[in-house]
C-alpha positions in Angstrom: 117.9 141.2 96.7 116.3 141.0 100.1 116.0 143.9 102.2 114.3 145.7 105.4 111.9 148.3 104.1 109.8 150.4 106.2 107.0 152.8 104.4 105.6 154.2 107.7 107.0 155.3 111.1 106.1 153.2 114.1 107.2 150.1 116.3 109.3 147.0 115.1 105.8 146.0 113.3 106.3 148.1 110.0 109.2 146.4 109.4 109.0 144.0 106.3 111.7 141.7 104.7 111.1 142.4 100.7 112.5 141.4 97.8 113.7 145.1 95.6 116.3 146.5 93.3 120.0 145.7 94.0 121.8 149.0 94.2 123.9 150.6 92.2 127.2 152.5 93.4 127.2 156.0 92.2 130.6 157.6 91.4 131.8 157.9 95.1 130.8 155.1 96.6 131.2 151.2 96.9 129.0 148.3 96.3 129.0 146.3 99.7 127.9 142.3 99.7 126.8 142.6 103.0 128.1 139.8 105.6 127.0 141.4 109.0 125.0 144.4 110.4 124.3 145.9 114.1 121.6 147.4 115.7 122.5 150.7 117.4 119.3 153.2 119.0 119.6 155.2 115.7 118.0 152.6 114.0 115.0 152.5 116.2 114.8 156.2 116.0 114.1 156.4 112.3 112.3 153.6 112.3 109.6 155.6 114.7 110.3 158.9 113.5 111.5 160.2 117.1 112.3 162.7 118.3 110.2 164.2 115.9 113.3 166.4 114.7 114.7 163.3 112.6 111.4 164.3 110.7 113.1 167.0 109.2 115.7 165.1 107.8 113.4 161.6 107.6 110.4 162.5 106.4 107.7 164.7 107.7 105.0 161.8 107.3 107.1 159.3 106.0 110.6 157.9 105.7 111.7 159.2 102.5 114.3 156.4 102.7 112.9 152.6 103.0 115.9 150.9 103.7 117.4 151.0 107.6 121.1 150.2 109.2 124.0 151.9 109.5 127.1 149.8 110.4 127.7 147.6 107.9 130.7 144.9 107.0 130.8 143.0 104.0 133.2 142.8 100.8 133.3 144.8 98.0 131.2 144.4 95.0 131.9 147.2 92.2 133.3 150.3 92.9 131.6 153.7 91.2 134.4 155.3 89.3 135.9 157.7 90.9 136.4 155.7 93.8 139.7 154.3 94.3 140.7 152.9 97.5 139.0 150.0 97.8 138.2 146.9 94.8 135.9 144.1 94.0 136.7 141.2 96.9 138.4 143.9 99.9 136.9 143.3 103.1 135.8 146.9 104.6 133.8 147.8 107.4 132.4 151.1 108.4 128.4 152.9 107.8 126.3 153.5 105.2 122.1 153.5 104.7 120.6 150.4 104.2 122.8 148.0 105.8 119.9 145.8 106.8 119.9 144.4 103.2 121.9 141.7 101.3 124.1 144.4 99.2 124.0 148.1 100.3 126.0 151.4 98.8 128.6 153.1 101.1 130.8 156.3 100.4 134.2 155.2 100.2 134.8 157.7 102.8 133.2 156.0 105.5 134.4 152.7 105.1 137.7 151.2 106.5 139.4 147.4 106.0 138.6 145.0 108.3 141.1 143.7 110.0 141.8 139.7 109.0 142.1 138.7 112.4 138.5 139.8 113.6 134.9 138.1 112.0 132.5 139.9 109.6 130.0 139.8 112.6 132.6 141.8 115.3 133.6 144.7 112.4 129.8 145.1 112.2 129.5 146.0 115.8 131.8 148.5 115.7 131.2 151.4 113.7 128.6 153.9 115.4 129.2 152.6 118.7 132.9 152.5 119.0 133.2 155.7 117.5 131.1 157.4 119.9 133.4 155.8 122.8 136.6 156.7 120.7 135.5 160.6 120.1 133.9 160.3 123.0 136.5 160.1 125.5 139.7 161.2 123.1 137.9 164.5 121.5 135.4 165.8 124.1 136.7 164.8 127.0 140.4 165.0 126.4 141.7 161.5 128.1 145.0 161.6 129.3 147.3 159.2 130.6 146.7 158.0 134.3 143.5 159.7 134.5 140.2 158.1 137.3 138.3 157.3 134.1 134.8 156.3 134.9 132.2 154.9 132.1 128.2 154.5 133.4 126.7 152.0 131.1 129.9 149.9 130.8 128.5 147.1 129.5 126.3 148.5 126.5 127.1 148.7 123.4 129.1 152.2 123.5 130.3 151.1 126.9 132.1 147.8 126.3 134.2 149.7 123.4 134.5 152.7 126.1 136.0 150.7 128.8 138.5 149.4 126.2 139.3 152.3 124.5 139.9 154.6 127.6 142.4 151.4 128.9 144.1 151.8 125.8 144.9 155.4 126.4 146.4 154.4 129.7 143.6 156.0 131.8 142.5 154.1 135.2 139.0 152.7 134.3 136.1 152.4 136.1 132.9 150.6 135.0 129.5 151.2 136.5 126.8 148.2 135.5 124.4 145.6 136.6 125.6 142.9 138.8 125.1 140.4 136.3 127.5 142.1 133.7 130.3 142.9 136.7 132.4 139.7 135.3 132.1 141.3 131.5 133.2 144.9 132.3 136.2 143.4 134.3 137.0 140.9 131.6 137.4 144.0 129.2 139.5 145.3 131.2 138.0 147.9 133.8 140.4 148.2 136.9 137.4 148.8 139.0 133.6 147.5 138.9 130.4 150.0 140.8 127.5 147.3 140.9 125.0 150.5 140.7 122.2 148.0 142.5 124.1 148.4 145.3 126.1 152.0 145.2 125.3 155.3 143.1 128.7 156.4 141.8 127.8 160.0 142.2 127.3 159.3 146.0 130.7 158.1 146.2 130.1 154.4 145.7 132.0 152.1 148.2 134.6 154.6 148.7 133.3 157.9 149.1 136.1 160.3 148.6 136.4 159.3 144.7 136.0 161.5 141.7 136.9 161.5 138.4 138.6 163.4 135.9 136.5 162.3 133.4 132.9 160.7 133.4 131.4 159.4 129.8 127.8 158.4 130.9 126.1 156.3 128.3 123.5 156.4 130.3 121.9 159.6 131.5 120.0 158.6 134.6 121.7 161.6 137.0 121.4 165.3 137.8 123.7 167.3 136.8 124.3 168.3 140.5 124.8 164.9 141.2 127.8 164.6 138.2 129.4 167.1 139.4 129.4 165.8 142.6 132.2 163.2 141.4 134.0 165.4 138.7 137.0 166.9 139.8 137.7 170.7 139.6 138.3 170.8 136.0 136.9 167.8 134.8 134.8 167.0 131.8 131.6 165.0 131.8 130.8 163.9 128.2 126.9 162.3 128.0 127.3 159.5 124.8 123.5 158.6 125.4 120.4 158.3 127.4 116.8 158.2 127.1 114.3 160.0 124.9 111.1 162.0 124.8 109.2 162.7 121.8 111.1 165.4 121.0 114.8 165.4 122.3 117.0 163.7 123.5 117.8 163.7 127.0 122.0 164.7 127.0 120.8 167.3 124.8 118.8 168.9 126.9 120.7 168.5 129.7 123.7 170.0 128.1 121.8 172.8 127.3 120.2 173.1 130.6 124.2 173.1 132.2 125.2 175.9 129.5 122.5 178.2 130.5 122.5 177.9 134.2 126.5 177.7 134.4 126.1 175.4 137.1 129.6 173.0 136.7 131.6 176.2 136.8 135.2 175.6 135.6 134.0 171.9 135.0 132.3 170.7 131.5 129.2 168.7 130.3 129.3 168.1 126.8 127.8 165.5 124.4 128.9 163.6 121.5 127.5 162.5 118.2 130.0 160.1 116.6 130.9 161.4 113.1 132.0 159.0 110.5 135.6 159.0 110.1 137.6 156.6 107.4 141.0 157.7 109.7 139.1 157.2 113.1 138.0 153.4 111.9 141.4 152.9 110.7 142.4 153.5 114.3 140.0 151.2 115.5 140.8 148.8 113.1 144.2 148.6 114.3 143.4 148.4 118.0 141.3 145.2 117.0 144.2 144.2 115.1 146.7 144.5 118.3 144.4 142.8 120.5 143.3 145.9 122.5 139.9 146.1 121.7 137.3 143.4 121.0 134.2 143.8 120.1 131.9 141.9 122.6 128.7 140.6 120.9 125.2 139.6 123.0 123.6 138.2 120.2 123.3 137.2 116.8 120.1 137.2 114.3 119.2 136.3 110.8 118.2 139.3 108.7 114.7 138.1 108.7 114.4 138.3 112.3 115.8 142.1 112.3 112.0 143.8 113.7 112.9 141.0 116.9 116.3 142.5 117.0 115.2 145.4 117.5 112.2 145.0 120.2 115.1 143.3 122.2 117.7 146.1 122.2 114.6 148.7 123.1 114.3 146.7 126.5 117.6 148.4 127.0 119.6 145.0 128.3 121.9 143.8 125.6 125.6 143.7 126.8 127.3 144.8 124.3 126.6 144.8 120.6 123.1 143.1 118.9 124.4 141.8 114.8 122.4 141.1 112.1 124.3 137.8 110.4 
């Protein structure tokens, strides 16, 4: 089968398409024909070996796995034997290692059915990303009902599924982007649009006196004395992303840097790393199948064509989701 394989840590260059071994699905898992992949920063982490601390689980030197991807959707293959909820021909979606490949091996556990009414391509976007919006905004920061929601990054690839998530929890959604995304975010449903070329939502945007009850920033761009600015007494801001040095990343350090000065009082800065959930991308699944979420796709590339997939999602302007077809 064909595959991207990577022996070395470094830019989209080490990236190769080879011909290797079709996998075999040990007792837990599931054999996945793969239809559709997506790009998410995780990928280009591994792929350069930073922050260095993915090292320790990576590879000191070297990946000690070749094969990159994570969200995967395809149809079953073979199933190993002791797994038992899925068979040869289901449609699934969900993670696994390796998805960047024609057949790749996925734990039962972290694989869902794809709904009929969405396209091998949208299920693909959704896994790492949507997840991250969904435990996001529902486990760290609590979303209730009729709460000043506000997402910055609204149009990336956690954002888009953010906006639409935190509508579908009956929450009052505001989306901070680029003026060239403002029709997107709106489309998907955002009751209010901050162009940030124009206002800084922590300053108050057009309308000074707002705040929020809860901020997921996908972004990371503002000081922490600036968040909390715009979060109410009590409020929660989780950070779902942001740039990286060589050795952490930045909403980790700020998070730490809130806990040990104390500085948001009775408020809260927390992060999120999506976990992998069969039950959470059941949920998903059915939001998709209700018509309350859809997956919003910027573009679409052959497998071949992953290492220019990837150089375009580092320039940090994809709305929405990037697929590997």
């Amino acid at each position: 089968m064909k595959a991207i394989v990577y022996r070395n840590y470094g830019p989209p260059d080490v990236l190769q398409l080879e011909e290797i071994e079709k996998p075999i699905a040990s007792d837990n898992e599931v054999l996945i024909k793969v239809r559709a992949s997506s790009l998410n920063p995780y990928d280009w982490h591994f792929m350069r070996g930073t922050p260095y601390g993915i090292r320790i689980m990576a590879g000191l030197r070297h990946p000690k796995f070749t094969g990159l991807g994570a969200d995967v959707a395809g149809q079953v293959e073979s199933v190993g034997k002791n797994a038992s909820r899925f068979k040869p021909g289901d449609e699934v979606f969900g993670s696994c290692r390796g998805s960047f490949a024609e057949y790749a091996c996925a734990p039962e556990s972290a694989l869902a059915v794809k709904p009929a009414n969405i396209t091998f391509e949208q299920a693909a976007a959704v896994p790492i990303a949507a997840l991250t919006a969904l435990q996001g905004l529902r486990d760290k920061g609590h979303i209730q009902p009729g709460q000043q929601v506000i997402v910055n990054g609204a149009s990336g690839g956690v954002g888009t599924f953010a906006v639409q998530i935190a509508r579908s929890f009956g929450a009052n959604v505001t989306g901070v982007c680029s003026t060239r995304n403002i029709e997107l975010v709106r489309s998907i449903g955002a009751h209010q649009v901050i162009d940030y070329t124009l206002h800084d939502f922590t300053q108050g945007g057009s309308n000074r006196d707002q705040s929020y009850d809860l901020i997921l920033d996908c972004i990371g761009n503002h000081s922490l004395s600036a968040l909390k600015r715009v979060l109410n007494p009590r409020g929660i801001c989780v950070g779902a992303g942001g740039t990286t040095d060589d050795w952490m990343i930045r909403p980790l350090t700020r998070a730490l840097k809130a806990v040990a000065i104390s500085s948001f009082g009775s408020r809260k800065l927390v992060g999120i790393l999506a976990k992998i959930s069969k039950e959470d991308l059941a949920i998903l699944g059915d939001l998709m199948q209700s018509g309350k979420l859809t997956p919003v796709i910027d573009r679409t590339y052959k497998l071949s064509e992953v290492p220019e997939a990837i150089r375009y999602l580092e320039q940090g302007h994809a709305r929405g989701k990037v697929v590997i077809a």
